[in-house]
KESE-967748 format. One record per residue (C-alpha): residue number from 1; residue in one letter; x, y, z. Coordinates in steps of 0.001 Angstrom, whole numbers, plus 500000, padded with zeros to 6 digits. Each point is the difference from the previous one (the first is absolute). Layout:
N
[NUM; 'A'; [X; Y; Z]] ...
END
This chain:
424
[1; 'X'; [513687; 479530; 493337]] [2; 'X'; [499290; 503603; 498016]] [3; 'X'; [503263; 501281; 498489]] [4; 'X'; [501933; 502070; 502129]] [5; 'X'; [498838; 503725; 499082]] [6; 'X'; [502345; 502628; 499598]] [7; 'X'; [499477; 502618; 502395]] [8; 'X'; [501820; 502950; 501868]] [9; 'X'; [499674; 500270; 503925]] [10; 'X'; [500730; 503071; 501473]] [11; 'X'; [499946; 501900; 503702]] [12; 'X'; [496648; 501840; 499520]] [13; 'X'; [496358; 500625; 500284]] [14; 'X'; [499939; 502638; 502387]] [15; 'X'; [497158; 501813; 498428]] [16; 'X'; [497642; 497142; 500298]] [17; 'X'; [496347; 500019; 501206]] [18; 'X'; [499107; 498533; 503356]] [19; 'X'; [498436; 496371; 499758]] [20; 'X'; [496867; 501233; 502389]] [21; 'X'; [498747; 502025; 496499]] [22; 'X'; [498580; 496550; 498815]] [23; 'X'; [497108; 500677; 502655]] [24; 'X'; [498689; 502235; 497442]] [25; 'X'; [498608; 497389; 497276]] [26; 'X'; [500316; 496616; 502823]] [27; 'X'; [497269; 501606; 502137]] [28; 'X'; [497940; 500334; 496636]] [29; 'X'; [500405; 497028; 498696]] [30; 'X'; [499136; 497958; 502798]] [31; 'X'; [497009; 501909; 500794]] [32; 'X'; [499264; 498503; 503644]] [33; 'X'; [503551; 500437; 501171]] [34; 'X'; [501241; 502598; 502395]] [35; 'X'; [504074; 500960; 500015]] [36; 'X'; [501485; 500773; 503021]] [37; 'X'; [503457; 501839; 499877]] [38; 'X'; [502120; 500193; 503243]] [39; 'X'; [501845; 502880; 499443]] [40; 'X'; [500830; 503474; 500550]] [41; 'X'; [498689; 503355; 499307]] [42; 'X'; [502109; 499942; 497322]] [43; 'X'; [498329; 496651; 498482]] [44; 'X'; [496686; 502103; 500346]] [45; 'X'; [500902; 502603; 498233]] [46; 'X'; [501040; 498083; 497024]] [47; 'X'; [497085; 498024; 499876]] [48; 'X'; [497467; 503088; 500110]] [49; 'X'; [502595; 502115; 497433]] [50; 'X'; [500395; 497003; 497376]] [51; 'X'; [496498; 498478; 500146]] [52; 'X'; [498357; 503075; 500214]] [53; 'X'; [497735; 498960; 502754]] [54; 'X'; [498864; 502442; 503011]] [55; 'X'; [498986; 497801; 502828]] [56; 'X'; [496391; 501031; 500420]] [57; 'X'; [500135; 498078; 496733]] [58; 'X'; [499822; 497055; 502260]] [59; 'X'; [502531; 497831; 497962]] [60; 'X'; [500261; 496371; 500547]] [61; 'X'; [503528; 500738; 501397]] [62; 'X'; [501604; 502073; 502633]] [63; 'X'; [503066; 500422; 501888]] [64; 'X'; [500328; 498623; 503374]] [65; 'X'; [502581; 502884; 501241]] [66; 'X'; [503032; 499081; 502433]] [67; 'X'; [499996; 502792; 502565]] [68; 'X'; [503018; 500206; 502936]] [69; 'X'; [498593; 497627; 502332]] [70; 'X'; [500420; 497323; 497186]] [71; 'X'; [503683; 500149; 499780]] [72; 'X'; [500072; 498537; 503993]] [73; 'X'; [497075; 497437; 499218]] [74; 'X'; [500988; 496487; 499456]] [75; 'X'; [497475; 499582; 497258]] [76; 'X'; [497348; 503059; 498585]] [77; 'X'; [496724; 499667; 501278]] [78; 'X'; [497436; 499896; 497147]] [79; 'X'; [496827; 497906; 500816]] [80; 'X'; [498199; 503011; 501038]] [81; 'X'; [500472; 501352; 496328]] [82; 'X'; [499345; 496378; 498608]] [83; 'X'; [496979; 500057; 502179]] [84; 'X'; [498508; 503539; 498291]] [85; 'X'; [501679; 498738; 496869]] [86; 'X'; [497595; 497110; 500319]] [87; 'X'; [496843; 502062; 501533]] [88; 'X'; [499819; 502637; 496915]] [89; 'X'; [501320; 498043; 496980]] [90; 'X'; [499245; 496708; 500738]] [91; 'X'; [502799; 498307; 497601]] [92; 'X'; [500351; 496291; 499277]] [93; 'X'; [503584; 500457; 500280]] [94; 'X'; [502677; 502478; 501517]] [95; 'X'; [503604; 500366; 498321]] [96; 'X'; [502080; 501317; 502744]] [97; 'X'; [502843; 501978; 498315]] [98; 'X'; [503402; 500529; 500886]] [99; 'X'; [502258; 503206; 499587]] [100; 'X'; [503365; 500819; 500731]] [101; 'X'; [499880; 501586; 503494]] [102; 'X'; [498454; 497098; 501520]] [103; 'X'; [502710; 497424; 498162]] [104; 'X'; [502443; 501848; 501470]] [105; 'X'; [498480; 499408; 503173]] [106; 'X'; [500094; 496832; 499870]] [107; 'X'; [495812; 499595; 500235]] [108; 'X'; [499460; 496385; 499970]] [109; 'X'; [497155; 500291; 497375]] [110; 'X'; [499017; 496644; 499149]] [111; 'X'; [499319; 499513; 504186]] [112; 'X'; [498202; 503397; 500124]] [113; 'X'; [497626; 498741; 496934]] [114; 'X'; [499448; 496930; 501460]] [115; 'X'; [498906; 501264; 503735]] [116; 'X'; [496984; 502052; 498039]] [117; 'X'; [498994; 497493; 497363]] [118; 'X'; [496775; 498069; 500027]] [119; 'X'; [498700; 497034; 497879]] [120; 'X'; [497227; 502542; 499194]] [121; 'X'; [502634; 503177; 498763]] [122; 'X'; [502949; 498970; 499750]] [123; 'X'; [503119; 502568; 500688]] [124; 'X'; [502742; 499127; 497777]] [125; 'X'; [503456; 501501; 499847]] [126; 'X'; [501333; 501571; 496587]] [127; 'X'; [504040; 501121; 500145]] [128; 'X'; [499829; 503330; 497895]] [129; 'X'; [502509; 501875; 501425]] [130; 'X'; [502024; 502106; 497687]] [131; 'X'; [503195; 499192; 501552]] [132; 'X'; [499645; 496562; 497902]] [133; 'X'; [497025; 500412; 497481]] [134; 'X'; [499391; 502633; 496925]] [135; 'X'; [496942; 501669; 499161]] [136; 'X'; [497822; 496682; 497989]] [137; 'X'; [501874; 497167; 502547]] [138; 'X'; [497559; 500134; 502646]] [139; 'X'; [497460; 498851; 497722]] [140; 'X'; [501885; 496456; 500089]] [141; 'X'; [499804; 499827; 503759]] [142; 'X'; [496439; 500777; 500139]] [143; 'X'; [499802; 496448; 497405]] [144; 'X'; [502133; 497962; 502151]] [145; 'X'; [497583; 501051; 503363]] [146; 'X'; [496774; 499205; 498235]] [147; 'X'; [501655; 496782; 498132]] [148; 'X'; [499022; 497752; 503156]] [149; 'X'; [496506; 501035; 499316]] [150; 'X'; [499689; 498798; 496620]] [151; 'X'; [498193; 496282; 499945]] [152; 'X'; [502030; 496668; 499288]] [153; 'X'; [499043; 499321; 496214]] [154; 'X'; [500612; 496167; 498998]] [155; 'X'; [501880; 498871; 497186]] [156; 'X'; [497204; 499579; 497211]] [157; 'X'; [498977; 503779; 500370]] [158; 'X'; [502173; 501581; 497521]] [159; 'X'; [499162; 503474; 499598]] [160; 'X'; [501884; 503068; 500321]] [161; 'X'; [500454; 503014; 502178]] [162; 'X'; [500918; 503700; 499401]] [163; 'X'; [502714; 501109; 502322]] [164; 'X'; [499820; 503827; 500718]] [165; 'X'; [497862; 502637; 500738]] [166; 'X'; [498076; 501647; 497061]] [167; 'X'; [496857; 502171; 500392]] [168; 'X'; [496348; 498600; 498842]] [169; 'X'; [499763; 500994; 496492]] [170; 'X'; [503660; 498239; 499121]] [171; 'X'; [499011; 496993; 501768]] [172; 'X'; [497041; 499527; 498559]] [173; 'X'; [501857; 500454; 496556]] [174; 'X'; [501920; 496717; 501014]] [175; 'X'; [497029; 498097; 501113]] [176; 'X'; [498525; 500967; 496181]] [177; 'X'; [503441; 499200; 498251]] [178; 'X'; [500177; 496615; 501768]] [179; 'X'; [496507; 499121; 499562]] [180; 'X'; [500156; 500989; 496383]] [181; 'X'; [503071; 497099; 499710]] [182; 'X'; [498595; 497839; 502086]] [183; 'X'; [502357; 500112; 502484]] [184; 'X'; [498330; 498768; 503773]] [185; 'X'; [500786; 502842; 502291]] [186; 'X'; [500311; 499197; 503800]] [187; 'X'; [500242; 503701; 500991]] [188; 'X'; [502042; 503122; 501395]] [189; 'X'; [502695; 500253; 502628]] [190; 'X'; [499066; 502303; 501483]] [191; 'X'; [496588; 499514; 499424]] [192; 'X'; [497321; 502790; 500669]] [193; 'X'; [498719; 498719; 503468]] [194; 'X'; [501797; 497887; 502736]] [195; 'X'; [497717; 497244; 499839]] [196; 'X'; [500192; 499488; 496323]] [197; 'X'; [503425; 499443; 499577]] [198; 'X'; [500964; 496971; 497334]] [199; 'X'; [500853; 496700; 500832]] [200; 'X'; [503307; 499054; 498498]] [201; 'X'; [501934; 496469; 499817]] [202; 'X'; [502613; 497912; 497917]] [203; 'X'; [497376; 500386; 497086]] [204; 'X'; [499776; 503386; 499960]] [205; 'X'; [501846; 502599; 497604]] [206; 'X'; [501174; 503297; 501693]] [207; 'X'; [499894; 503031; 497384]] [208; 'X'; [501738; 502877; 501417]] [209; 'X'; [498639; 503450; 498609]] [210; 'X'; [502582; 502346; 501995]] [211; 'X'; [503937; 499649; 499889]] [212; 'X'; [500626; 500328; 503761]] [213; 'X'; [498733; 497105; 501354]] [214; 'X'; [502613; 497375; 499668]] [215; 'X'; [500150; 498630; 503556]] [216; 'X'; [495860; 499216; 500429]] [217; 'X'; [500850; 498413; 496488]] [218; 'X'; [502918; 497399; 501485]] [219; 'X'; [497510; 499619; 503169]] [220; 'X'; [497085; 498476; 498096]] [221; 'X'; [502240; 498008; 498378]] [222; 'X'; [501935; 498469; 502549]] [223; 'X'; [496662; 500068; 502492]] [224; 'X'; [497383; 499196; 497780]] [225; 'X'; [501903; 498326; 496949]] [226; 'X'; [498652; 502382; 497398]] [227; 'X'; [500978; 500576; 497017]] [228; 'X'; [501311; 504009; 498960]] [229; 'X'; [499871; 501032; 496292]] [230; 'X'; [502767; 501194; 498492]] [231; 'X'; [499099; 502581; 497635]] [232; 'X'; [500108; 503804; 499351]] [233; 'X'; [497856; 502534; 502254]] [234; 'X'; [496803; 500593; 498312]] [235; 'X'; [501384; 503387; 499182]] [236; 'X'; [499519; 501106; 496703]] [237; 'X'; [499113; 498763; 496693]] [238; 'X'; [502574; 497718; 499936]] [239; 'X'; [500379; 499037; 503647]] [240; 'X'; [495990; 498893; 499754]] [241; 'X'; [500154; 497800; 497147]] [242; 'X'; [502831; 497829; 501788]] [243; 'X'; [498197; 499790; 503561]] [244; 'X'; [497215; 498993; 498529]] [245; 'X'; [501450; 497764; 497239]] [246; 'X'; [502646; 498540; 502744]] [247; 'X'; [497088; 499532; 502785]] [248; 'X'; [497765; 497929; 497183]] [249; 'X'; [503113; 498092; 499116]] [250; 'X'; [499474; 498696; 503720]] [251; 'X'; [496436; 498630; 499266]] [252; 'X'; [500814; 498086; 497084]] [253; 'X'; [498444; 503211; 497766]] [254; 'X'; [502074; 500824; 496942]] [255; 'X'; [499308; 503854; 499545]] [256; 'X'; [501073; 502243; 497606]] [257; 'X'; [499625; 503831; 500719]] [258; 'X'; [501844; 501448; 497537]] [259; 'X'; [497295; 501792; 497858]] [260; 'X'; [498886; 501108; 503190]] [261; 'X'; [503426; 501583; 500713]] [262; 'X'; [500415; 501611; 497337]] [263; 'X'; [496828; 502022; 499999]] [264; 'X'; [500848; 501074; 503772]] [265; 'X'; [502829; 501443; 498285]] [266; 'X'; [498261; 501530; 496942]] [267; 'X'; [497563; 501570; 502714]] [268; 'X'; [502293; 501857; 501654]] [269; 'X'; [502680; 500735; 496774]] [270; 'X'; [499362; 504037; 501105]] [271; 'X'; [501875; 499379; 503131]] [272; 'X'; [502771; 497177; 498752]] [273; 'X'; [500679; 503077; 496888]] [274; 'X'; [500965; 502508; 503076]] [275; 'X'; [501882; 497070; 501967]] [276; 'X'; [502009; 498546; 496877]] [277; 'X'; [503508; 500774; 500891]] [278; 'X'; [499493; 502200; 502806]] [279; 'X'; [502576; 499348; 502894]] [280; 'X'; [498627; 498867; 502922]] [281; 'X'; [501598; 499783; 503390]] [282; 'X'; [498363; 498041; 502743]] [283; 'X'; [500887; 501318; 503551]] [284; 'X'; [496910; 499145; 502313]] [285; 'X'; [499688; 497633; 502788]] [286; 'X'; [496696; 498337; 499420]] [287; 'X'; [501185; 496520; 498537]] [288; 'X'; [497878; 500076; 497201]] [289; 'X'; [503261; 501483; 498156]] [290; 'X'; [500948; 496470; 498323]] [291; 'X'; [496274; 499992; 498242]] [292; 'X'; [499548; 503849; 499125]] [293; 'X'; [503921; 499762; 498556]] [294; 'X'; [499304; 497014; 498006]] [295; 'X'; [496885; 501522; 498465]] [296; 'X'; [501433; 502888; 499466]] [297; 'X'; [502316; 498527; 498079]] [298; 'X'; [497527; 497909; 497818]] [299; 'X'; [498115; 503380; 499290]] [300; 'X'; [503108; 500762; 498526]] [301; 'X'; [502321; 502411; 502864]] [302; 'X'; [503587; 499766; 500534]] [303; 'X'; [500067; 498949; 503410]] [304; 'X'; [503212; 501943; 501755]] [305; 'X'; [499893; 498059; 503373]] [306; 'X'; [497345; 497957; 501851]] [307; 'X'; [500672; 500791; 503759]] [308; 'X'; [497822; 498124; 502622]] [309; 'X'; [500316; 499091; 503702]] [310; 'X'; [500294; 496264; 498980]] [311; 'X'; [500473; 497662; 497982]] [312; 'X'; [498754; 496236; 500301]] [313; 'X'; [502169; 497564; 496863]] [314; 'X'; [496973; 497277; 500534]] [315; 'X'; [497174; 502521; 500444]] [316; 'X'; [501044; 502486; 497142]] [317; 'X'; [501518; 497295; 498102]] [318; 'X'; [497880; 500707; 496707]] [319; 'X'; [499979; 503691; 500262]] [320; 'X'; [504053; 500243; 500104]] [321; 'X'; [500160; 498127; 497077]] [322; 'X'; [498060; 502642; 498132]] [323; 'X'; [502234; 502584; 501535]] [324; 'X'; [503401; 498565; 498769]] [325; 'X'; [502080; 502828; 498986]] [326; 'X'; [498384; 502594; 502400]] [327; 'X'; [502352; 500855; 503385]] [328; 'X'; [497889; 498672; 502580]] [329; 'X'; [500632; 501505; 503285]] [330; 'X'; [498939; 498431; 503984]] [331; 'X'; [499881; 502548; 502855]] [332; 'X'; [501578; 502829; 497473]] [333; 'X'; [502247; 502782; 501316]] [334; 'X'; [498213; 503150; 499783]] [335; 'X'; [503061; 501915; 499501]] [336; 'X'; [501255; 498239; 497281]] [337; 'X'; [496549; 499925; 498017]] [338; 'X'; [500075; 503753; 499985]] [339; 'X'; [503325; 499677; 498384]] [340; 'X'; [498756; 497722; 497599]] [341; 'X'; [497616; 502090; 499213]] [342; 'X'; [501631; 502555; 499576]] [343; 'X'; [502261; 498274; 497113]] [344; 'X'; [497305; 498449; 498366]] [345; 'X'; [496760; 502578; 499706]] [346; 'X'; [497206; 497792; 500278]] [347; 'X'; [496932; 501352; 498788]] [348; 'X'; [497931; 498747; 502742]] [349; 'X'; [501070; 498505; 503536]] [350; 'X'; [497268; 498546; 501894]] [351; 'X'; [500921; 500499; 503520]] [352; 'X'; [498547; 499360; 503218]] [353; 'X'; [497568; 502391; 501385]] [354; 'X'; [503019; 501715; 502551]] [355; 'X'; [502988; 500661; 497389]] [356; 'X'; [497195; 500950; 496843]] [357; 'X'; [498964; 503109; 500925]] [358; 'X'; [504083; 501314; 500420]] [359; 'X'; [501115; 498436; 496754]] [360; 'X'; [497056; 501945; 498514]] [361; 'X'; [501284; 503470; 501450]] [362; 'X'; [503409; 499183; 498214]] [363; 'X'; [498323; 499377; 496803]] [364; 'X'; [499252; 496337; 499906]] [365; 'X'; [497129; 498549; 498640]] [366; 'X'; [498469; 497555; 502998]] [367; 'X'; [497402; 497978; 500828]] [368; 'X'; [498983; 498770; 503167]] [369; 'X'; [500685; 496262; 500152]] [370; 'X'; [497635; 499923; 502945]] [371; 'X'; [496865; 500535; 497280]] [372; 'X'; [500360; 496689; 498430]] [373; 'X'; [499571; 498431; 503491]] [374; 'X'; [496807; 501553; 500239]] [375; 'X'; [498528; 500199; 496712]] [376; 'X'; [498167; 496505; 497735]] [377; 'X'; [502875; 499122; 497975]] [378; 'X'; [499501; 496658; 499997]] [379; 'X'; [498846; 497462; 497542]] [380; 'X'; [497933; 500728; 496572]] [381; 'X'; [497842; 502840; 501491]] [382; 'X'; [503462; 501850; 501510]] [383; 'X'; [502138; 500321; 496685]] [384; 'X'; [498463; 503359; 499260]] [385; 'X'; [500673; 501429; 503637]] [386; 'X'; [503115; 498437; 499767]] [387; 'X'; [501161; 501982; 497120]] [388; 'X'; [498447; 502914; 500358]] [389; 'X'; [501535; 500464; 503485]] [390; 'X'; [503856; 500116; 498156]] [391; 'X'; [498817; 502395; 497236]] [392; 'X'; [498193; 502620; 502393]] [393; 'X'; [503514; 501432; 501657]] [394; 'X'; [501225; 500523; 496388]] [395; 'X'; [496818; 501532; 498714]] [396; 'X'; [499639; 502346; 502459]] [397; 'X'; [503824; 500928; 500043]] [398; 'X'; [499580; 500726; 496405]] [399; 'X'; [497346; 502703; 500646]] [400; 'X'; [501818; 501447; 502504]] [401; 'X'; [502683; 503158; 499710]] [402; 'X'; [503669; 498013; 500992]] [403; 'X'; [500385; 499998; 503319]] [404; 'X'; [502161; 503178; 501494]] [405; 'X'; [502852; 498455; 501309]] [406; 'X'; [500078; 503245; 502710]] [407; 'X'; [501500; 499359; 503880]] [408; 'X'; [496693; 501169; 501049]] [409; 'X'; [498381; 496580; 498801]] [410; 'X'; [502799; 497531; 500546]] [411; 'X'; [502070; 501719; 503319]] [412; 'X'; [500148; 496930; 502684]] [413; 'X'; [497793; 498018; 498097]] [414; 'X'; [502383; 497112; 498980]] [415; 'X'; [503094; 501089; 502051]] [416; 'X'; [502207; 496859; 498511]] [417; 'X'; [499039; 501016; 496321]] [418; 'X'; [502838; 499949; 497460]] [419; 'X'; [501635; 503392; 499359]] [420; 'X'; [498631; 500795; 496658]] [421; 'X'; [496755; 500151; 498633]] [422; 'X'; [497324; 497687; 499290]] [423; 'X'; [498999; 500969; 496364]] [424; 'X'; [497976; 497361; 497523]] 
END
């Protein structure tokens, strides 16, 4: 067993994304997939504000609303939309996702999905509802639906997988890396297309490239009897060189990436000069918060508090150890950060997308956590990105007048602020 990590709980996370926002990159990545959200006009909303996406856009998702005559129904009737669904996308596979209307209806989802699945297209239910899932968690359902679908591998074939979604360009970054070490590589989960997802079995060594899927990790383990490396996310410089040294390590390779690390570093020495003692507050809800905190604490930060909607001891193991010393925070109270903030001045708080643009009006410097979700961060090829996305907020800020700390900017924007002001 890990060691126990040292970690404060508290009552929060109230400002949180909804888990149906995954949709965005999931219907992407699998690119003949179709999402299907039972929902609300609310749920629609969200989707078409956050993603950006006008329906004549014809998306590979939509929102199956709930109207009045639903509520009295014993069960929402959706073949007819499965049916069109079918007729003008033609998927290989439908994710049927739920929200938090229906779950408090009591929609029997896993019967609905059944009653419209076919060997041909299968329907299968995803819980996404943000009455128990943040923001990146969906993403782990979606793995456990489609994990039935991956072949039996035997025994002999040891190769490994990559667990998480990344786009093209990243993944083929990892099929280059691996190749270049020789490492035999099995495939993605999730892979591009349905039909080409990766067998896995006892032999086979599960690499997990995002932080937030912990429970599709313990399923192919105690399903498939795989093997999960324990490593650091291949985020940054010095979260690369041990995946990669870690995941050879599991193929008998003995590699040693430490030249390699160093020049990452060297390469971006513009942006680690600007970081180097900087205080940095992590407030956002997207669960890569463990990773970004950890590198930016390499890059040479002072890491205030790491905040994130939770923590996993086994999963995380490797990245709490490089974060001894920092106050790391599951489900953080809002209020309390503010206070916290208040005492200690960071000099940049990367926040989710819903609380960033108020701590801005009072001063703050903020980023959007909600950016690294959707930008290449990972691996080699991301380290630049990765960097460059926590130096922007401060450039700009520094070629910006101060911020006028007038009523007309910050009236009813952040009601539960701390009397005072916010001032760097």
């Amino acid at each position: 067993m890990p060691p126990k990590a040292q970690f404060i709980r508290e009552d929060g996370l109230y400002h949180s994304f909804c888990g149906l926002v995954s949709v965005g990159w999931l219907y992407q990545k699998i690119k003949d997939s179709f999402f299907l959200i039972l929902g609300t006009h609310t749920c629609a909303h969200l989707l078409q504000n956050t993603l950006g996406v006008m329906i004549f856009a014809r998306p590979r998702f939509a929102v199956s609303l709930l109207e009045e005559g639903d509520l009295s129904a014993a069960q929402p009737d959706i073949a007819e939309q499965i049916e069109e669904i079918k007729r003008e996308h033609k998927p290989s596979v439908i994710f049927l996702l739920s929200s938090c209307t229906p779950e408090v209806m009591k929609v029997e989802f896993e019967g609905l999905a059944h009653s419209v699945s076919t060997p041909e297209t299968p329907v299968l239910f995803v819980p996404a509802s943000g009455l128990d899932f943040t923001f990146s968690q969906s993403e782990d359902s979606v793995l456990q639906a489609l994990l039935p679908f991956c072949p039996e591998a035997p025994p002999e074939d040891k190769r490994v997988v990559f667990l998480g979604s990344v786009n093209d360009a990243i993944a083929d970054d990892f099929m280059l890396e691996a190749q270049k070490l020789g490492i035999p590589v099995a495939g993605f989960l999730p892979s591009n297309h349905f039909h080409e997802l990766p067998p896995i079995g006892p032999g086979t060594v599960i690499a997990p490239l995002q932080p937030f899927l912990p429970k599709v990790a313990n399923l192919l383990v105690n399903e498939r009897g795989a093997t999960v490396l324990s490593s650091l996310f291949p985020f940054g410089p010095d979260g690369c060189r041990a995946f990669w040294e870690d995941l050879a390590a599991h193929f008998d390779l003995k590699v040693d990436l430490a030249e390699r690390e160093a020049k990452a570093w060297e390469r971006i020495s513009e942006h680690t000069a600007l970081l180097k003692d900087k205080k940095v507050f992590f407030a956002a809800d997207t669960l890569l918060e463990l990773p970004l905190a950890r590198f930016a604490r390499a890059a040479g930060a002072n890491v205030l508090e790491c905040s994130t909607p939770y923590i996993n001891r086994r999963f995380h193991a490797r990245e709490l150890e490089r974060l001894e010393g920092v106050r790391l925070v599951e489900q953080a109270n809002f209020e309390r950060q503010l206070r916290s903030m208040a005492d200690e001045q960071p000099d940049l708080v990367i926040s989710n997308i819903i609380t960033a643009n108020p701590l801005i009006g009072h001063g703050v410097v903020a980023k959007w956590g909600t950016e690294f979700i959707f930008s290449p961060i990972h691996g080699w090829a991301g380290v630049n990105m990765l960097v460059g996305l926590f130096t922007r907020a401060m450039r700009r800020r520094a070629k910006l007048d101060a911020f006028e700390l007038e009523p007309v900017w910050t009236a009813g924007v952040m009601p539960s602020m701390p009397s005072g002001e916010f001032r760097l």
